[in-house]
C-alpha positions in Angstrom: 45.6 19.6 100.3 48.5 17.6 100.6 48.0 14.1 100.6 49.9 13.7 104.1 47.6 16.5 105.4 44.2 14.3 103.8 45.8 10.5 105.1 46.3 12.1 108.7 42.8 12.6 108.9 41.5 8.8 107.7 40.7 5.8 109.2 41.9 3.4 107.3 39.4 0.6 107.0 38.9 -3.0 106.7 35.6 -4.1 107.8 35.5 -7.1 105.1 34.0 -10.7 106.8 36.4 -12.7 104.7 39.3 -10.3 105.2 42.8 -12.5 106.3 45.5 -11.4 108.3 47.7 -10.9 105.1 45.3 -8.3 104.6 45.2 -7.1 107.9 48.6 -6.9 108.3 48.7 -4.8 105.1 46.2 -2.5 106.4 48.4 -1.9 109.5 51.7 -1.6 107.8 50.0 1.0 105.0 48.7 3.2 108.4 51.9 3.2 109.9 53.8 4.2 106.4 51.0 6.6 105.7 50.0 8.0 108.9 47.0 7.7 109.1 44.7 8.6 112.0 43.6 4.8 112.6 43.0 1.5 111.5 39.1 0.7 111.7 38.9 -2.9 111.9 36.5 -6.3 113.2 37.0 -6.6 117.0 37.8 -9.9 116.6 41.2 -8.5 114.8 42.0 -5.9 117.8 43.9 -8.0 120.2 46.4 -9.6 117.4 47.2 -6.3 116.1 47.7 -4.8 119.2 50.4 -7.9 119.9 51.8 -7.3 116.4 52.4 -3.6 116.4 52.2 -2.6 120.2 51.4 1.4 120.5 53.0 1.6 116.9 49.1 2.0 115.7 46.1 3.5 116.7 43.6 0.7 116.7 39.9 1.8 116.1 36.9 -0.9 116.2 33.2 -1.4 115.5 30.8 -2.2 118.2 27.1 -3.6 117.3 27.9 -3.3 113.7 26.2 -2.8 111.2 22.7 -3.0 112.7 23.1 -1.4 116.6 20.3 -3.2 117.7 22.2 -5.5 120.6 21.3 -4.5 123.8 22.9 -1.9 126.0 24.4 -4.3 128.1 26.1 -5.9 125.0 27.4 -3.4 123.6 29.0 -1.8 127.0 30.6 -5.4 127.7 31.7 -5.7 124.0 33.5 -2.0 124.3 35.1 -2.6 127.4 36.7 -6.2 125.7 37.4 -4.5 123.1 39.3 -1.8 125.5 41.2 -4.6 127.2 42.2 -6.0 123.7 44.2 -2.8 122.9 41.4 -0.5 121.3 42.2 2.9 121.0 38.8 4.3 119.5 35.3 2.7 119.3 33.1 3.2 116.9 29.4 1.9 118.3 26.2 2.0 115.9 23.0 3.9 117.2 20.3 2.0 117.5 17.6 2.8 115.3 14.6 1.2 116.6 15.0 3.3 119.7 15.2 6.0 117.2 11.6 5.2 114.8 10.4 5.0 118.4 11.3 8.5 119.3 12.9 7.2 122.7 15.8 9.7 122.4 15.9 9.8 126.0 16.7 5.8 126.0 19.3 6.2 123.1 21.3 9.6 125.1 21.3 6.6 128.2 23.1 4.3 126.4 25.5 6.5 124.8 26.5 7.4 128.0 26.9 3.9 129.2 29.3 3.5 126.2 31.1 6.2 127.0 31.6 5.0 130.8 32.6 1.9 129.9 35.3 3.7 127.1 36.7 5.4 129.0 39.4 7.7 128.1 39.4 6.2 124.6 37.5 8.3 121.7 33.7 7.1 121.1 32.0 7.5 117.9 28.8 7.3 117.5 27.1 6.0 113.8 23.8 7.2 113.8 23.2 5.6 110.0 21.7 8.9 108.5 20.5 7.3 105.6 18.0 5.5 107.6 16.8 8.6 109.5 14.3 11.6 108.8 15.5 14.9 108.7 13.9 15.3 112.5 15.7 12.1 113.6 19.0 13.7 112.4 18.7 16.2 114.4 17.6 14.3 117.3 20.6 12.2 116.9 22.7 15.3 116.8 21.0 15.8 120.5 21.7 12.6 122.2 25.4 12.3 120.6 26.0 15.4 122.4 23.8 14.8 125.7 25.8 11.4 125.7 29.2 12.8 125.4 30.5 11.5 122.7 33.5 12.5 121.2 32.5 12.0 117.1 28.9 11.6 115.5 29.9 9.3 112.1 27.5 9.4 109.3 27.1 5.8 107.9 28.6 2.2 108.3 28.9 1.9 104.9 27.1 -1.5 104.6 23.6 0.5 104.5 21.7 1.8 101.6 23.3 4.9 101.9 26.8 6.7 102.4 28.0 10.0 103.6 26.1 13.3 101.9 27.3 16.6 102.4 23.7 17.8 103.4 24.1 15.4 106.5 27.4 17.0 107.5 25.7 20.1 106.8 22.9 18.9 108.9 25.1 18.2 112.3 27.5 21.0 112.1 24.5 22.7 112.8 23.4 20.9 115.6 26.1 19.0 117.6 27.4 20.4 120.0 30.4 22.3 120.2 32.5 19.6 121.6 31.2 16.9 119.3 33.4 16.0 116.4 31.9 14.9 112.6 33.4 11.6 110.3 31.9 11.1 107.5 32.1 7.2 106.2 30.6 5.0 103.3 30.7 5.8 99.4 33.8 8.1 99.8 35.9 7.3 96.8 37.5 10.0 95.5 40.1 12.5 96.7 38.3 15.1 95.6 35.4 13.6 98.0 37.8 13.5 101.4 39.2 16.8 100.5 35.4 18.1 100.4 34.2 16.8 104.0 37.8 18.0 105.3 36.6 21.4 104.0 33.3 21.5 105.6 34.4 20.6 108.9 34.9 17.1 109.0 37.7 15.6 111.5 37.7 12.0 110.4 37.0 10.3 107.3 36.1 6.7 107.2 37.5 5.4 103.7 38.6 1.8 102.5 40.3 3.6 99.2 42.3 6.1 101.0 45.4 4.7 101.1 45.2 3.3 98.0 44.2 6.7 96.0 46.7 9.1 98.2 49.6 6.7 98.6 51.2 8.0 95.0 51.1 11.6 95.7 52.2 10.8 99.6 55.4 9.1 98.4 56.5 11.8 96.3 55.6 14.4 99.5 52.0 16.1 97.0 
């Protein structure tokens, strides 16, 4: 693939807790020269670079991140500030406990609350695979798609584990046909994002992306 055709698909991330606005800024200047799909970053950061770029850049956030264990009613009020602060696309962790507790019913509810309080912006739900059975996978696959989500995402890439092609084998399988697939954490190569492109992936969550593409994308590879 052509890097252009690979960058169009990434969200370029900076989810760092020391990360300054030097960097920030860098990250939104690189996704506007790169074209990338977003910029993934703190929602603490959405409102500032919404004021410094306008609707130059798509603005993705994180919402109960890394854990997902706030409460419904946090999470819906933190994606709807997060809407009013110029987010685009929100990217809201699953929570787990619900999950070891089989209450799928509970955790279909409050993707659908997230959803309603998103609005028309994209949702994307990170179900944290790495912390899930094969069963709870596939229960996850249920409520992402009973909850209307628009993207189930793999990982946050500050758990144990990162994106595995089995996984995105896994939910092609068993989203449904609306649902979307990203797959984020431990992707590092090209080679890597060109492989989840090919099985089906629509979004890849990468730090490096930029960084390993923006050679070949200057030169039009």
């Amino acid at each position: 693939m052509k890097a252009s055709e690979i960058l169009a698909h990434v969200d370029h991330t900076l989810l760092a807790p020391t990360a300054s606005w030097e960097e920030m800024r860098r990250l939104g200047d690189e996704a506007i020269r790169y074209r990338t799909a977003s910029v993934c970053v703190p929602p603490a950061c959405v409102l500032r670079l919404r004021e410094a770029y306008g609707e130059a850049l798509t603005i993705c956030t994180v919402i109960s991140f890394p854990l997902g264990y706030d409460t419904t009613a946090a999470k819906c009020a933190a994606v709807r500030e997060a809407v009013a602060d110029g987010a685009d696309e929100i990217d809201a962790v699953m929570n787990r406990i619900d999950m070891k507790n089989g209450d799928a019913l509970k955790i279909t509810q409050e993707i659908a609350a997230l959803k309603d309080a998103a609005g028309s912006r994209v949702l994307k739900i990170i179900v944290e695979a790495c912390d899930l059975t094969t069963e709870e996978k596939i229960a996850a696959c249920r409520c992402v798609t009973e909850g209307g989500a628009d993207f189930i995402k793999t990982s946050t890439g500050f758990g144990k584990g990162g994106a595995t092609h089995e996984d995105i084998d896994l939910f092609r399988a068993h989203i449904g046909a609306g649902v979307r697939m990203k797959a984020a954490g431990g992707i590092r190569t090209v080679e890597d994002m060109e492989a989840y492109l090919a099985q089906g992936c629509d979004r890849i969550g990468a730090s490096a992306a930029v960084r390993l593409l923006a050679e070949r994308a200057d030169k039009g590879l």
